[in-house]
Structure formats: structure tokens, C-alpha cells
FIKE-319555 format. One record per residue: residue number from 1; residue in three letters; chain; x negated, y negated, z negated of N, C-alpha, C, O in turn. Coordinates in pm, whole numbers, always signed. Example, Ala and Ser with C-alpha at 12.3 -4.5 7.8 and 13.67 -1.06 7.14 Angstrom:
<n: 1	res: ALA	chain: A	n_xx: -1319	n_yy: +569	n_zz: -780	ca_xx: -1230	ca_yy: +450	ca_zz: -780	c_xx: -1320	c_yy: +330	c_zz: -780	o_xx: -1424	o_yy: +332	o_zz: -846>
<n: 2	res: SER	chain: A	n_xx: -1285	n_yy: +225	n_zz: -708	ca_xx: -1367	ca_yy: +106	ca_zz: -714	c_xx: -1290	c_yy: -3	c_zz: -787	o_xx: -1341	o_yy: -114	o_zz: -804>
END
This chain:
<n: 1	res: UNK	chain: A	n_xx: -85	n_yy: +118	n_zz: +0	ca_xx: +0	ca_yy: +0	ca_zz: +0	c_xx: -89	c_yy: -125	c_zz: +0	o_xx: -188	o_yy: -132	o_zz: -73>
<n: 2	res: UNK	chain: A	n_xx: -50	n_yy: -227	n_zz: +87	ca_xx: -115	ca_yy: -333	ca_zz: +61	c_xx: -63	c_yy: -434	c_zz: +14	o_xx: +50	o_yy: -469	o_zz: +47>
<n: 3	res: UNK	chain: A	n_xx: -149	n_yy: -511	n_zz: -86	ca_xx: -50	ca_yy: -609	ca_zz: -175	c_xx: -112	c_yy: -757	c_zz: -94	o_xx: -234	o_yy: -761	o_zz: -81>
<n: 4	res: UNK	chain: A	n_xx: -42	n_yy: -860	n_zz: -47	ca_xx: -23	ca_yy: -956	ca_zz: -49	c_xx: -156	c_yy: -1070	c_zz: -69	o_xx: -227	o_yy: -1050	o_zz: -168>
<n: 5	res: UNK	chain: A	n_xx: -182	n_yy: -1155	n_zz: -5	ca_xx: -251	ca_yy: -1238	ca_zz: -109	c_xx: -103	c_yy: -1377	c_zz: -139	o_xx: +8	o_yy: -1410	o_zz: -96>
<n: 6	res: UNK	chain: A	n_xx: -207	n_yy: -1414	n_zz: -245	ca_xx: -101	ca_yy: -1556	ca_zz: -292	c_xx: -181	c_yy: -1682	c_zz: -324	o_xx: -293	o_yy: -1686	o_zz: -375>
<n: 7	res: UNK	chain: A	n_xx: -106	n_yy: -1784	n_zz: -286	ca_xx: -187	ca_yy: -1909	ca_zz: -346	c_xx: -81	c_yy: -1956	c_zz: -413	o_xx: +36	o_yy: -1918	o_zz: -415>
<n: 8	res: UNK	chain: A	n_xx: -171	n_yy: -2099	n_zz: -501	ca_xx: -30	ca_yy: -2191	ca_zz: -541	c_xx: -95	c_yy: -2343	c_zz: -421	o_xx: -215	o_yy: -2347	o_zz: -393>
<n: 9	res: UNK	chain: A	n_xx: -29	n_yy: -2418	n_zz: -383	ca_xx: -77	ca_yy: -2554	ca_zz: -344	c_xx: -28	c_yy: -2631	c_zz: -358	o_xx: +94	o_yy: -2615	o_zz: -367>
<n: 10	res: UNK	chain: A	n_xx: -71	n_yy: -2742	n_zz: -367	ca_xx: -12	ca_yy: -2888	ca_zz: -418	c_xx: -17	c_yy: -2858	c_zz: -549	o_xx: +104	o_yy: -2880	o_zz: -557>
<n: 11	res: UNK	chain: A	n_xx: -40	n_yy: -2832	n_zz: -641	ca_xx: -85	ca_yy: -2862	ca_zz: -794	c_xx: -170	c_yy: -2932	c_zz: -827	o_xx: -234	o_yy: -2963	o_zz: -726>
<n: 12	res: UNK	chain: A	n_xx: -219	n_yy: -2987	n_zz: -931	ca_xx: -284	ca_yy: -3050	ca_zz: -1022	c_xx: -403	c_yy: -2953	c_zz: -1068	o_xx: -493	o_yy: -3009	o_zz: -1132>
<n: 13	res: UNK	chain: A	n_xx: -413	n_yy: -2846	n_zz: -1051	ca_xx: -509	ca_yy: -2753	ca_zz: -1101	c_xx: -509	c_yy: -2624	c_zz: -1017	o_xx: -447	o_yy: -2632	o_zz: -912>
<n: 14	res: UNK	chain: A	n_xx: -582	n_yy: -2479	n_zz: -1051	ca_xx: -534	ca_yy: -2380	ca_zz: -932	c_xx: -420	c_yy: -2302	c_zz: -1024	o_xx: -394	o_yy: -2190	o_zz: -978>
<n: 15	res: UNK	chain: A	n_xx: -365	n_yy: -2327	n_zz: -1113	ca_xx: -272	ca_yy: -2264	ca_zz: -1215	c_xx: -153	c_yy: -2345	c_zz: -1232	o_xx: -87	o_yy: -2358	o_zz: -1335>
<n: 16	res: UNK	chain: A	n_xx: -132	n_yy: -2402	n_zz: -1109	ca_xx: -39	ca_yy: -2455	ca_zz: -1072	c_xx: +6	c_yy: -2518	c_zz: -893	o_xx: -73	o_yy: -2566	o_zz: -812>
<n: 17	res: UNK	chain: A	n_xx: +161	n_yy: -2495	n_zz: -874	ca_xx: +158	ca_yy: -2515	ca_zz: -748	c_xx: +252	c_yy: -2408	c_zz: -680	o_xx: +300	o_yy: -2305	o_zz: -726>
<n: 18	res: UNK	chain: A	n_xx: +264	n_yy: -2476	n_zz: -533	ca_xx: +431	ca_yy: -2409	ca_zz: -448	c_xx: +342	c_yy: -2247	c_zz: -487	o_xx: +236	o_yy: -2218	o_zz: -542>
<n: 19	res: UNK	chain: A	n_xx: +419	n_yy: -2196	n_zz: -445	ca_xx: +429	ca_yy: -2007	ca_zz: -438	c_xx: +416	c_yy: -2022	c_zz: -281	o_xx: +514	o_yy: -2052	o_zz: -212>
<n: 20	res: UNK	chain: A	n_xx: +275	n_yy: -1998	n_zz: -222	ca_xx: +258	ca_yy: -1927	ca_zz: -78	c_xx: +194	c_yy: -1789	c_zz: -78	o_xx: +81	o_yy: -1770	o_zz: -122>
<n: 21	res: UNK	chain: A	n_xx: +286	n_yy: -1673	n_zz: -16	ca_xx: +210	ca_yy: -1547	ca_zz: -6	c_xx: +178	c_yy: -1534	c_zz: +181	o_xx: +249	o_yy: -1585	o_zz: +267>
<n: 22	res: UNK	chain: A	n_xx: +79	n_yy: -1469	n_zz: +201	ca_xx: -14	ca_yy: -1464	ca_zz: +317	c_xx: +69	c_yy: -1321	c_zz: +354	o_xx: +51	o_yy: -1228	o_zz: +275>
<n: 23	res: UNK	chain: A	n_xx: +151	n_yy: -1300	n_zz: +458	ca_xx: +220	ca_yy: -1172	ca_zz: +498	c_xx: +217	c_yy: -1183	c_zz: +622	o_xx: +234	o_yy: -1293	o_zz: +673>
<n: 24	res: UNK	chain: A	n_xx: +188	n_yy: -1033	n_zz: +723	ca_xx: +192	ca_yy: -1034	ca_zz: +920	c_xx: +116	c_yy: -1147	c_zz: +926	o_xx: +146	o_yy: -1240	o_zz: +1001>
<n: 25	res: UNK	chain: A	n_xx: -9	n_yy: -1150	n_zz: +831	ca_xx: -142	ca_yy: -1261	ca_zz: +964	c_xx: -68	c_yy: -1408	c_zz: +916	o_xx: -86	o_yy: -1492	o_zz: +1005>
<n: 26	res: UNK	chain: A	n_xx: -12	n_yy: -1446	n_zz: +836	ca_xx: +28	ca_yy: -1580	ca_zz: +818	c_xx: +84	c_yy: -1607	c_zz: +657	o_xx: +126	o_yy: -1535	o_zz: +566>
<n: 27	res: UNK	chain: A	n_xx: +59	n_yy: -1753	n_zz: +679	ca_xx: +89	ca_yy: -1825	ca_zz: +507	c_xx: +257	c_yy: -1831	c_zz: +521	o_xx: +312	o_yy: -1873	o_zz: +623>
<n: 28	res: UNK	chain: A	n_xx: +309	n_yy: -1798	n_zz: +438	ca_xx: +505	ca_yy: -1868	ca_zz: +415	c_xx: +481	c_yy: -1905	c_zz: +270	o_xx: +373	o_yy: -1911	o_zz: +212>
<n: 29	res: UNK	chain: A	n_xx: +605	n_yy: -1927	n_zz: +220	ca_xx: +621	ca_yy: -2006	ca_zz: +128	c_xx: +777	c_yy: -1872	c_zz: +69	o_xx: +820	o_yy: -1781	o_zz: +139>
<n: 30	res: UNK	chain: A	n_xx: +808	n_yy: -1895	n_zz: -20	ca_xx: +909	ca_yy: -1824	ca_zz: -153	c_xx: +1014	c_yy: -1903	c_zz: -186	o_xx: +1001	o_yy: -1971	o_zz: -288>
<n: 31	res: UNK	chain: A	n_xx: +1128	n_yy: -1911	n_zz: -117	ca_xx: +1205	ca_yy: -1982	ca_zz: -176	c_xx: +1276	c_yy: -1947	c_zz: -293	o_xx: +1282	o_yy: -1828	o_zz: -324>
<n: 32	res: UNK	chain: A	n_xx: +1367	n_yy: -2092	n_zz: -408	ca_xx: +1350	ca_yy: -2104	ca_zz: -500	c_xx: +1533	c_yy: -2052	c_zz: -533	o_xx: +1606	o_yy: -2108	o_zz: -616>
<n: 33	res: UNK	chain: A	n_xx: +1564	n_yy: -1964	n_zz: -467	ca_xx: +1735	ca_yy: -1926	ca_zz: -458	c_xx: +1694	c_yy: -1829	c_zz: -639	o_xx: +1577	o_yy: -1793	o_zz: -645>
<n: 34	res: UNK	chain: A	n_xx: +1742	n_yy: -1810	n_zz: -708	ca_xx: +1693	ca_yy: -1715	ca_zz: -817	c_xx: +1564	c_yy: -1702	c_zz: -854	o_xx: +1522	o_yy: -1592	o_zz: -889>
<n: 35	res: UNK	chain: A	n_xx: +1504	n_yy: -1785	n_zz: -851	ca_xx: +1332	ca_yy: -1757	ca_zz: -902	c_xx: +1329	c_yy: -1793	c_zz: -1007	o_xx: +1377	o_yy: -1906	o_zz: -1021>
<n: 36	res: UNK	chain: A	n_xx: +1289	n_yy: -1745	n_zz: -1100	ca_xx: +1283	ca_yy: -1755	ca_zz: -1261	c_xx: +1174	c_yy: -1723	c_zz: -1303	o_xx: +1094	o_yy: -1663	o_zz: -1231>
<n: 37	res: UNK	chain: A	n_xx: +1143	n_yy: -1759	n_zz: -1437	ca_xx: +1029	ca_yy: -1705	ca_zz: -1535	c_xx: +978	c_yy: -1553	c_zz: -1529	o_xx: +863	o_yy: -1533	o_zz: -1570>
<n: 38	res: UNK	chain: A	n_xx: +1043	n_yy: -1458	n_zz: -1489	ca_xx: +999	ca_yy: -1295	ca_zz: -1412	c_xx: +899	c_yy: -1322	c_zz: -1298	o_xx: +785	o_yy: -1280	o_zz: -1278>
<n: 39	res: UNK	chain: A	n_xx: +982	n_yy: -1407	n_zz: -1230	ca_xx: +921	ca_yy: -1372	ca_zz: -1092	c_xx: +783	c_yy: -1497	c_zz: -1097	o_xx: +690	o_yy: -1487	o_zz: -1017>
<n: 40	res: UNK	chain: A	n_xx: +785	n_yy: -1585	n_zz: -1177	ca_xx: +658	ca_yy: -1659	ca_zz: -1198	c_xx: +538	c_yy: -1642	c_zz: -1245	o_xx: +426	o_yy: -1671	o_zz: -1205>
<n: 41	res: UNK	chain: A	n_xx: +602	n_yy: -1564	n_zz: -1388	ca_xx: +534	ca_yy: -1471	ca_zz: -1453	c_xx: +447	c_yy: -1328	c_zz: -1324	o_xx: +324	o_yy: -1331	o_zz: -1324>
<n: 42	res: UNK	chain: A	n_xx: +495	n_yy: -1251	n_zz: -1257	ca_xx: +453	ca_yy: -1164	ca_zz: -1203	c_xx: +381	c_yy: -1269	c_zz: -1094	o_xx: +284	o_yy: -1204	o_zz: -1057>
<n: 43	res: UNK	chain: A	n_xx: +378	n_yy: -1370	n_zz: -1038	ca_xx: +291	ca_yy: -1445	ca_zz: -983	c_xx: +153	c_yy: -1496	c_zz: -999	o_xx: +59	o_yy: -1496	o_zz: -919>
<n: 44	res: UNK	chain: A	n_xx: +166	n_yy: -1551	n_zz: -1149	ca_xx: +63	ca_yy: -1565	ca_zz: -1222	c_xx: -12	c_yy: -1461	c_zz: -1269	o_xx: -133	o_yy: -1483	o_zz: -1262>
<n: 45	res: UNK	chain: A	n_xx: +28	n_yy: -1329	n_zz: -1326	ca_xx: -47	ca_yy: -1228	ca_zz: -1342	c_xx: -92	c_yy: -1177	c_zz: -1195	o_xx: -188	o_yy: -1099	o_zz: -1196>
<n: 46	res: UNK	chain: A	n_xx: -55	n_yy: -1198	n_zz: -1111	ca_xx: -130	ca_yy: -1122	ca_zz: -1020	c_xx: -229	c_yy: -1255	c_zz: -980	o_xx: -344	o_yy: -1213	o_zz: -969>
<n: 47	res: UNK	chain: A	n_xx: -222	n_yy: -1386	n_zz: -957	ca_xx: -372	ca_yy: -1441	ca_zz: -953	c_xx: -465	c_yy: -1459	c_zz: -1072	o_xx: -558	o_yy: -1540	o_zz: -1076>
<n: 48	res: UNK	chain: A	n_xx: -427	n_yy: -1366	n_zz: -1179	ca_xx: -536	ca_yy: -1358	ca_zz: -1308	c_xx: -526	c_yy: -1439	c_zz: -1386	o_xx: -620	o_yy: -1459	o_zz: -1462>
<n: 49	res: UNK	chain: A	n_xx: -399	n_yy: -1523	n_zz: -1396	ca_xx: -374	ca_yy: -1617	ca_zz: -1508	c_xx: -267	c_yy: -1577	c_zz: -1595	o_xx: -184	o_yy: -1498	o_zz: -1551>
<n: 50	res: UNK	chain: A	n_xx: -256	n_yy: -1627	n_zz: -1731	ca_xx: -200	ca_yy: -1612	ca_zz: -1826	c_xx: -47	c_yy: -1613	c_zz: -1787	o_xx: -15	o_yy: -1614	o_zz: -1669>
<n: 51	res: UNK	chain: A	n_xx: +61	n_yy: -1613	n_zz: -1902	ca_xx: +185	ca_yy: -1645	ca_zz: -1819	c_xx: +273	c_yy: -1740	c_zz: -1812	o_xx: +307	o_yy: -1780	o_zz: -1923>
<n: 52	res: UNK	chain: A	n_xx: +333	n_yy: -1801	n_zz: -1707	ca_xx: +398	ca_yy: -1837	ca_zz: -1668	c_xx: +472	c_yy: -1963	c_zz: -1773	o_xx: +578	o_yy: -1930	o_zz: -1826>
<n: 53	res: UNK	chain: A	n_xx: +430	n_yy: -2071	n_zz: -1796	ca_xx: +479	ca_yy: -2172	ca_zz: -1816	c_xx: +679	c_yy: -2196	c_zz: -1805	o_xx: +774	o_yy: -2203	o_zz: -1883>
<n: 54	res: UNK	chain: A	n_xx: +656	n_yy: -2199	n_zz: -1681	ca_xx: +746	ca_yy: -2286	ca_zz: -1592	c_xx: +806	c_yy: -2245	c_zz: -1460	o_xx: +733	o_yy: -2282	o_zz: -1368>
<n: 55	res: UNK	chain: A	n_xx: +920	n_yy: -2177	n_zz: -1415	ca_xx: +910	ca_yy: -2194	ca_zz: -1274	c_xx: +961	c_yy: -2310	c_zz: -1202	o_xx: +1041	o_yy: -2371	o_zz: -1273>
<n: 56	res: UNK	chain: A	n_xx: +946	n_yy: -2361	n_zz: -1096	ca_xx: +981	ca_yy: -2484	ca_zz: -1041	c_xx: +1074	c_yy: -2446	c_zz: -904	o_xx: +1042	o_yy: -2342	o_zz: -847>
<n: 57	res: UNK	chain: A	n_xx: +1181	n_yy: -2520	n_zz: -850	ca_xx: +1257	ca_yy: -2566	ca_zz: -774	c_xx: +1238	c_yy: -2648	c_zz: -697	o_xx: +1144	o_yy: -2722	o_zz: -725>
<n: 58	res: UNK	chain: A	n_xx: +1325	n_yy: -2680	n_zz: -547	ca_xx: +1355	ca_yy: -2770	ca_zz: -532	c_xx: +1218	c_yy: -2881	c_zz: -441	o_xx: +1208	o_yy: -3001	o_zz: -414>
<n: 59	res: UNK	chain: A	n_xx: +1140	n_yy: -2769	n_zz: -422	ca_xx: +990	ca_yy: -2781	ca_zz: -342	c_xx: +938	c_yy: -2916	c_zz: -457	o_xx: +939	o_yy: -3034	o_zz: -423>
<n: 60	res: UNK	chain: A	n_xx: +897	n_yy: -2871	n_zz: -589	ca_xx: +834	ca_yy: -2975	ca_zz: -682	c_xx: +718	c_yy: -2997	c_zz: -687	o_xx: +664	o_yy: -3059	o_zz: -778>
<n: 61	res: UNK	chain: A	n_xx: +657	n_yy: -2945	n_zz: -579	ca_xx: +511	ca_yy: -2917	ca_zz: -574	c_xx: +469	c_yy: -2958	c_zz: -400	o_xx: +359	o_yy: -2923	o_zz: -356>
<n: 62	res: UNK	chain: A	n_xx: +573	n_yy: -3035	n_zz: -311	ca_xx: +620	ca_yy: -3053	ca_zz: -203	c_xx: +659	c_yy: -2947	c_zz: -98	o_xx: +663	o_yy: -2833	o_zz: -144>
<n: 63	res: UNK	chain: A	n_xx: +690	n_yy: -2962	n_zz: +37	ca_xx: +750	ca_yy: -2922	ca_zz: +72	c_xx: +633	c_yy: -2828	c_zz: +167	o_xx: +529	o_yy: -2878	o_zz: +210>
<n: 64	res: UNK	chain: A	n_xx: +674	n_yy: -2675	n_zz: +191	ca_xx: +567	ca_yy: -2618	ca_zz: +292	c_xx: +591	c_yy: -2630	c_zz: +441	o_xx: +658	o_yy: -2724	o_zz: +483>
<n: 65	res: UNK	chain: A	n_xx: +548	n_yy: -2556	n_zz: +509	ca_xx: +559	ca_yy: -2525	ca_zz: +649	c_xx: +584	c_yy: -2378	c_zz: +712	o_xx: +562	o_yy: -2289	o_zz: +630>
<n: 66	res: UNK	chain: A	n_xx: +606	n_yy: -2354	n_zz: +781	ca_xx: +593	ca_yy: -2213	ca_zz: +890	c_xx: +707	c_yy: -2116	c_zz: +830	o_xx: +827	o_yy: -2137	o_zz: +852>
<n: 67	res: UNK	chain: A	n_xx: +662	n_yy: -2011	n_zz: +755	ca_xx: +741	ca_yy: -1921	ca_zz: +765	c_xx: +824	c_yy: -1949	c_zz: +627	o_xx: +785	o_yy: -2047	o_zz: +563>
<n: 68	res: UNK	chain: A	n_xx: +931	n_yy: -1878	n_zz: +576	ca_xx: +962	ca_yy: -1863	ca_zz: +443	c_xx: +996	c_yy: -1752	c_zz: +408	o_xx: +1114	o_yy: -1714	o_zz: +409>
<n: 69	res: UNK	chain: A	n_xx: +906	n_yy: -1687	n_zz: +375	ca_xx: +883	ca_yy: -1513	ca_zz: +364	c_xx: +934	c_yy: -1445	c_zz: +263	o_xx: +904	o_yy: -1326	o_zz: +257>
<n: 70	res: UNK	chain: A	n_xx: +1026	n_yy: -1502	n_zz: +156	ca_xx: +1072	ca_yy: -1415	ca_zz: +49	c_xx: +1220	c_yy: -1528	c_zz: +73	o_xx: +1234	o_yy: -1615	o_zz: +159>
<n: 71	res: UNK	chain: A	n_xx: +1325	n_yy: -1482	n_zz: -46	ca_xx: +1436	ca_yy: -1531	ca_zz: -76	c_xx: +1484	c_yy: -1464	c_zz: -165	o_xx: +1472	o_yy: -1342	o_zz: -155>
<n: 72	res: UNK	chain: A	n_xx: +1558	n_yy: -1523	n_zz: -286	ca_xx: +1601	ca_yy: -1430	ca_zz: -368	c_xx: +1567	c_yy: -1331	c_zz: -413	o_xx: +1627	o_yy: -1223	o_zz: -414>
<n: 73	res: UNK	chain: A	n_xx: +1440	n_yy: -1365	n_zz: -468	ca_xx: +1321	ca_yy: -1260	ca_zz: -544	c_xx: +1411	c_yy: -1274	c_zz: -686	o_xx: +1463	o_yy: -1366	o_zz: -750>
<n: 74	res: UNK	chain: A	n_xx: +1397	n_yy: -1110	n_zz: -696	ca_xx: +1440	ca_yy: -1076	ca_zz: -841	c_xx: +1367	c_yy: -972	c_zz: -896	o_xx: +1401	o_yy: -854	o_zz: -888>
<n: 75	res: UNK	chain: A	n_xx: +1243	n_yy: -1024	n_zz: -966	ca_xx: +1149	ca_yy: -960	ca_zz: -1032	c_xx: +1232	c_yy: -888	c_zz: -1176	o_xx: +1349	o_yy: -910	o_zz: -1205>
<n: 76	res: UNK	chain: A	n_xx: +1125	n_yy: -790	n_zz: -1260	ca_xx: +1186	ca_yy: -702	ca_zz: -1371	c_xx: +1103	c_yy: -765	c_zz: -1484	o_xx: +1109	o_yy: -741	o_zz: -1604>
<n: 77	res: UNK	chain: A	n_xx: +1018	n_yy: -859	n_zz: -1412	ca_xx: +838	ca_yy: -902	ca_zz: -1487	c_xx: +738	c_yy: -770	c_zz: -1486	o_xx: +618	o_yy: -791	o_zz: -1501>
<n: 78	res: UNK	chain: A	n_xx: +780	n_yy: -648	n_zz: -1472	ca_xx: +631	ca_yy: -614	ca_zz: -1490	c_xx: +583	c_yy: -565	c_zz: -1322	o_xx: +492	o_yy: -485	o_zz: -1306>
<n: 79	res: UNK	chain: A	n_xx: +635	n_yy: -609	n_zz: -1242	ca_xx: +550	ca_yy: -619	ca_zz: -1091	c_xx: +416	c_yy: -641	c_zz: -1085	o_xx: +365	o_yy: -714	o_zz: -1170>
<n: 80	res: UNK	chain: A	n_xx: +335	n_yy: -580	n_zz: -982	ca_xx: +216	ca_yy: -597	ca_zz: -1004	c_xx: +172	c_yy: -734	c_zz: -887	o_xx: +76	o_yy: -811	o_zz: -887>
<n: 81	res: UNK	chain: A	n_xx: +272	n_yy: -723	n_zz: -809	ca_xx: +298	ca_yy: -852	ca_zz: -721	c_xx: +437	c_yy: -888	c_zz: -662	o_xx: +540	o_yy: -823	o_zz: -677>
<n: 82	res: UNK	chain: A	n_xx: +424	n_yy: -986	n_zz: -603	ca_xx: +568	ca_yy: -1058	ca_zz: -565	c_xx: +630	c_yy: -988	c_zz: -433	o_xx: +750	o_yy: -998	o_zz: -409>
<n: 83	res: UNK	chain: A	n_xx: +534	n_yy: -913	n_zz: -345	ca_xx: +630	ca_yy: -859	ca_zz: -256	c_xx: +683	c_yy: -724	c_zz: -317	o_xx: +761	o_yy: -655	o_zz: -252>
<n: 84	res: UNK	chain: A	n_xx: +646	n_yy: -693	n_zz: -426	ca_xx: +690	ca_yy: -548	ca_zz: -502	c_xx: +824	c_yy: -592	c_zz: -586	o_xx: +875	o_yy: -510	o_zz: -662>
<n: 85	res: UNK	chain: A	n_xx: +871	n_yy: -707	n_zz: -571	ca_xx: +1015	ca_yy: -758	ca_zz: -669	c_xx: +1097	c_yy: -708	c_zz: -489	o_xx: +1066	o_yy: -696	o_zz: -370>
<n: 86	res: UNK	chain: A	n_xx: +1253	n_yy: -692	n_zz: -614	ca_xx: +1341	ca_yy: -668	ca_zz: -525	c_xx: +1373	c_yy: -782	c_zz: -440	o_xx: +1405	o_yy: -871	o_zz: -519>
<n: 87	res: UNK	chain: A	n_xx: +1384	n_yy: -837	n_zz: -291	ca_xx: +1412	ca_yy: -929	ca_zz: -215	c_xx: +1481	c_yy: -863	c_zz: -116	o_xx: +1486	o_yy: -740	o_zz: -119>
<n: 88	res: UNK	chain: A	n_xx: +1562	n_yy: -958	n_zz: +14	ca_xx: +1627	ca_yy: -868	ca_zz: +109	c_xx: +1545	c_yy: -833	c_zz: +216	o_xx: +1586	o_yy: -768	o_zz: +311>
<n: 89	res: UNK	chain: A	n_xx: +1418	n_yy: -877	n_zz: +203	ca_xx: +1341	ca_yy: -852	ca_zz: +322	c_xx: +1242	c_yy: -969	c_zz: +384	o_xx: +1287	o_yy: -1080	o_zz: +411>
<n: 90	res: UNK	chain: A	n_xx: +1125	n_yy: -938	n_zz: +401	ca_xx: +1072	ca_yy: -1027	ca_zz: +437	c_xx: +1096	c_yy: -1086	c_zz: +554	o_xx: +1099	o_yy: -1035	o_zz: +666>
<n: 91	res: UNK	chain: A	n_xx: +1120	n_yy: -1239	n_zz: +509	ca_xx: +1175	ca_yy: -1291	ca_zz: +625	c_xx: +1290	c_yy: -1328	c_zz: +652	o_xx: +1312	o_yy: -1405	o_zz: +745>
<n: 92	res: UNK	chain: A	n_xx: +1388	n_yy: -1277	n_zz: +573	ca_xx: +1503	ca_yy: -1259	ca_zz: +568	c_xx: +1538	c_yy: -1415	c_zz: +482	o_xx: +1481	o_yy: -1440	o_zz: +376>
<n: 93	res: UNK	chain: A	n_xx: +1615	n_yy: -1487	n_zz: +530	ca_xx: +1601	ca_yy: -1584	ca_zz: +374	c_xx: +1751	c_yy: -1709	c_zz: +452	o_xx: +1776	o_yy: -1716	o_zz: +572>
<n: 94	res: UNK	chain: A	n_xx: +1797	n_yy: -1761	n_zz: +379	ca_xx: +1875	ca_yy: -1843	ca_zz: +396	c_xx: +1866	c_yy: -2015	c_zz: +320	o_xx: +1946	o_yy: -2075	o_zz: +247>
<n: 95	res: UNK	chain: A	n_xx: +1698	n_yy: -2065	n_zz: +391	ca_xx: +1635	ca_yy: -2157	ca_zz: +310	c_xx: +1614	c_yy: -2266	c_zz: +367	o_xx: +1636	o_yy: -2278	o_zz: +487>
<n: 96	res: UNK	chain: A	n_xx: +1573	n_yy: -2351	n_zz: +303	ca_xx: +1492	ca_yy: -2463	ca_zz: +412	c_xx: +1352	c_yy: -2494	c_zz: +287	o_xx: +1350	o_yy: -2461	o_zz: +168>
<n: 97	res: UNK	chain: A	n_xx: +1248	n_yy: -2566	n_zz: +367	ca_xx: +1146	ca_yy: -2585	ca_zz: +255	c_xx: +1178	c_yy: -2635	c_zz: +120	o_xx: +1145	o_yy: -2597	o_zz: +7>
<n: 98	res: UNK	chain: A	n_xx: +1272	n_yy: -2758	n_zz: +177	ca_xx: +1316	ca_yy: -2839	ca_zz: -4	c_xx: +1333	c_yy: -2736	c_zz: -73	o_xx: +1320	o_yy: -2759	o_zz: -193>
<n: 99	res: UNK	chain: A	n_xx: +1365	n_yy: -2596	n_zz: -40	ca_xx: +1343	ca_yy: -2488	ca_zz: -138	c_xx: +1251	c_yy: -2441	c_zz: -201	o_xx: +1268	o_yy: -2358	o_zz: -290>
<n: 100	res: UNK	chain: A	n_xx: +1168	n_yy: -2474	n_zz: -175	ca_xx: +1034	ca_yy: -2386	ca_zz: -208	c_xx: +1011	c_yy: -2402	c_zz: -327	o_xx: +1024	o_yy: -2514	o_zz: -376>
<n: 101	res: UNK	chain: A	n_xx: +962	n_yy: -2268	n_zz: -422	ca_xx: +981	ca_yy: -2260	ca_zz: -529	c_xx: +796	c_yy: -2266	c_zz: -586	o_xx: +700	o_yy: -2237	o_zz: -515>
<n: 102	res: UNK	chain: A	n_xx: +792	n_yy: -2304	n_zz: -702	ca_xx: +670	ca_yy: -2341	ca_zz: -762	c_xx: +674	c_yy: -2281	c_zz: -913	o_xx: +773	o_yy: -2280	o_zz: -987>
<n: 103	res: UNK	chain: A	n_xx: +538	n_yy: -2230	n_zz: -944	ca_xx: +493	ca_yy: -2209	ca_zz: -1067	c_xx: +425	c_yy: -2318	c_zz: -1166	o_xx: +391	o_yy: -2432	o_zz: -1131>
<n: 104	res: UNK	chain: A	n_xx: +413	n_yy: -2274	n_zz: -1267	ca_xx: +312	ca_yy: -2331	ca_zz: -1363	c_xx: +259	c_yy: -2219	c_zz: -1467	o_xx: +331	o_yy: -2175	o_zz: -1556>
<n: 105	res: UNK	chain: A	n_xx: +149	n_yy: -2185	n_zz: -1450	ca_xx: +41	ca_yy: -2080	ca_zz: -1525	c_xx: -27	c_yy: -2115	c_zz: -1642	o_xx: -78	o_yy: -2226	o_zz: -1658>
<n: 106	res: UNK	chain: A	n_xx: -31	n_yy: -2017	n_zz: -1733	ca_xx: -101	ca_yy: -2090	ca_zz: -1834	c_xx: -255	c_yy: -2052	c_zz: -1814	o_xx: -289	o_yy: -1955	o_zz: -1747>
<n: 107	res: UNK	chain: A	n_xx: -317	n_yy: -2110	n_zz: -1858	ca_xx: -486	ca_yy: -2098	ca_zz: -1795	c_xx: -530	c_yy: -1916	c_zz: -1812	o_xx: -467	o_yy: -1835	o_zz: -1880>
<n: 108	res: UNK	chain: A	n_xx: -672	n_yy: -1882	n_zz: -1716	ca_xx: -690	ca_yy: -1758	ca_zz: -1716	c_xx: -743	c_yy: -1703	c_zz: -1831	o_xx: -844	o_yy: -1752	o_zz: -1881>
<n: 109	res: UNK	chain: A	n_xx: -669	n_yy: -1573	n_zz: -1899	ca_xx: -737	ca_yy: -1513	ca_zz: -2003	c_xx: -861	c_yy: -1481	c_zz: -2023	o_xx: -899	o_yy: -1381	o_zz: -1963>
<n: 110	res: UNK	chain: A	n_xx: -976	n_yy: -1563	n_zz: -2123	ca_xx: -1095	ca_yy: -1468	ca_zz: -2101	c_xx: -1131	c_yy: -1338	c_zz: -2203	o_xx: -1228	o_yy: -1266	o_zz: -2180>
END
């Protein structure tokens, strides 16, 4: 299985920022239809940071571009990444960017 990479961008730090996962050779973005503290949480643990502050709405971290590769992610929290939460499909999504959903991480455990 291959897992995903992820960034956050537009933050203030790298432990913060929109939710972009890298899926089929390209960056999308996660919109923010049900995204909660699960699915932020399983975000942040998979780029090696503590958990999950905050999730954000409403593209608070501005707005992305290209694809929007998740929708209605409904994580359990213990995912080991975000394309492993239940969604309808990548790709699948009924979004526009002002959706785009954003984290806030609490710094990395040493």
C-alpha cells in the first residue's frame, strides 16, 4: 500500500496550514465538509507532530488550487494517514477551494 505524502501551506510555522495530500502525480487540497479534530489529529500524526490543536474551515489558511482530492473525510483518529479515513473517493467531492480545510499541530514530540 502506498501512503500519500502531505503538506500543510500557508501557515505560520510547518505545524500549521491548508491540508494538501500529493495523490496520481499531483498536489489537491481536503475539503473542509466534516473535518474535525480525528481527521486533523490523524494528519498531524502522520507528519510527526504532536496532536492536533485545531481543525480549520472555510480555506483559513487561504485558498488552494488544482485538484480537491478528499471530501467528507471521516477519520476514527487512529488512521495511520488521511487517505486510510473513510471518504467517497478520491476525487469525488462536492467543493470549491473556500473549502479547504486546515490544521493546527502541536509541535513535534521529542
Amino acid at each position: 500500500m502506498i501512503f500519500e505524502s502531505i503538506r500543510l501551506v500557508g501557515g505560520t510555522s510547518n505545524s500549521e496550514g491548508r491540508v494538501e495530500v500529493f495523490h496520481d502525480g499531483q498536489w489537491g487540497t481536503v475539503c473542509d465538509d466534516g473535518f474535525g479534530l480525528n481527521d486533523a489529529n490523524v494528519v498531524c500524526r502522520q507528519l510527526g507532530h504532536g496532536r492536533a490543536t485545531a481543525a480549520r474551515g472555510s480555506a483559513a489558511f487561504g485558498q488552494g488550487s488544482g485538484k480537491i482530492w478528499l471530501d467528507e473525510v471521516a477519520c476514527e483518529g487512529y488512521e495511520t494517514y488521511i487517505g486510510g479515513c473513510h471518504h467517497p473517493g478520491w476525487g469525488t467531492h462536492f467543493c470549491e477551494h473556500h473549502e479547504d480545510a486546515g490544521v493546527v499541530c502541536s509541535n513535534p514530540r521529542s
